[in-house]
N, C-alpha and C positions, 0 to 999 in steps of 0.2 A: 816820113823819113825812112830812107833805107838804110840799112848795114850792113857790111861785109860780117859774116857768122864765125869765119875762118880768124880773121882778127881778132877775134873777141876772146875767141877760144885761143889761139897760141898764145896769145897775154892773159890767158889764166880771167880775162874780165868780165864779168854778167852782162846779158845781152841784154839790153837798152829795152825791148818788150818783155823781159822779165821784170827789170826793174819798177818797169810803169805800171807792171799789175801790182806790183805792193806799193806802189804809190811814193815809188824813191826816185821817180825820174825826174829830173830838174836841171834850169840852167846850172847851175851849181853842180852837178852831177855830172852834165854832160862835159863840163871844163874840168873835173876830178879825173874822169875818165879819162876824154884827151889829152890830158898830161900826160900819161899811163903808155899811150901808141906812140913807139918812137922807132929808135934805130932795133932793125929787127938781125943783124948778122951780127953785132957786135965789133963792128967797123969805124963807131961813132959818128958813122954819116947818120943822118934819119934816111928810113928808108920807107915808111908809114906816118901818113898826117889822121888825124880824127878826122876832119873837116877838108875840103876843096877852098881854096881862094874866095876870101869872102866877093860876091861882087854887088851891083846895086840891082841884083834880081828881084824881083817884088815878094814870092814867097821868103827869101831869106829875112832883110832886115823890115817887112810890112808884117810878117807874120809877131814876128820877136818883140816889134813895137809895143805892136797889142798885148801879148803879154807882161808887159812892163805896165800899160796902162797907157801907152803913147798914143798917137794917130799923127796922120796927117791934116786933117781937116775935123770941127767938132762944132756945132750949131754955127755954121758959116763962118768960120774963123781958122785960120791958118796955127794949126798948136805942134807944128813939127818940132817947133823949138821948146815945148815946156820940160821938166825936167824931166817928168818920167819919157817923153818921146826923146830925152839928149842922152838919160841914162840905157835907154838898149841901143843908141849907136853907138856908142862907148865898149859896150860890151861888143859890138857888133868889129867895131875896129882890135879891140884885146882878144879877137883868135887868133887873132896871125902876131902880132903885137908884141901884146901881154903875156899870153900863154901859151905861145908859138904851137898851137898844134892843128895850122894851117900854113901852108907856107908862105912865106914872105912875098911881095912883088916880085918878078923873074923865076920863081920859082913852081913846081907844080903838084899838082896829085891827081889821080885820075882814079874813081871809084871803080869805072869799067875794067882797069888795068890790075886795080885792088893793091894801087898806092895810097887809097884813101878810104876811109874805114866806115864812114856815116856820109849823106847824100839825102838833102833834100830833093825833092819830088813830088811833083802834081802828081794826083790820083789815075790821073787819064795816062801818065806817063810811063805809071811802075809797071803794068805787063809788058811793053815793049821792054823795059830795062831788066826784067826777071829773064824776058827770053834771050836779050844781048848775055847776060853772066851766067847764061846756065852752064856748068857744067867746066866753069874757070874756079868758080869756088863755092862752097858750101849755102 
């Protein structure tokens, strides 16, 4: 996961790799937080999401499964649907949702743009992305 630094700090809120070294970063956490990034002019528009557009990207909702305990497949049996794999698409669906701190269909956030505050990412991916935001924000 990447983060915008600059967001963290003008919301006053602990950076996401602080948290994880004392051992307080969680789903749960990360949806405390995202509630937290909202409208940043005091215009009532939102002007900052935590999250980008959930979509059916493999890192986003295959990674989350697993943490739930889900999978898609488990000694040659199809268990997308057991509960723990139903309860992180549930969650998976309550960013945008539930706990609006992703935007809705039609709507957008762009990390690069630094509309959007957190940003999954393959590992092969983040130096190209550190070189694209160098020097837009912190």
């Amino acid at each position: 996961m990447a983060f915008n630094v600059d967001v963290f700090e003008l919301t006053g809120l602990l950076l996401p790799i602080s948290l994880a070294r004392q051992g307080q970063w969680s789903w749960d956490q990360l949806i405390a937080v995202g509630k937290l990034i909202r409208d940043t002019d005091g215009d009532g528009i939102r002007d900052e999401f935590a999250l980008g557009v959930p979509s059916a990207w493999q890192p986003d909702w295959y990674g989350k499964s697993r943490s739930h305990g889900g999978d898609v497949l488990r000694d040659d049996q199809v268990v997308i649907d057991a509960p723990e794999s139903q309860c992180e698409l549930q969650s998976f669906a309550g960013i945008g949702w539930t706990h609006q701190m992703a935007p809705l269909p039609g709507g957008s956030a762009d990390f690069e743009m630094g509309t959007q505050a957190m940003t999954y990412v393959w590992s092969s991916e983040a130096p190209g992305l550190a070189q694209r935001i160098m020097n837009r924000f912190h």
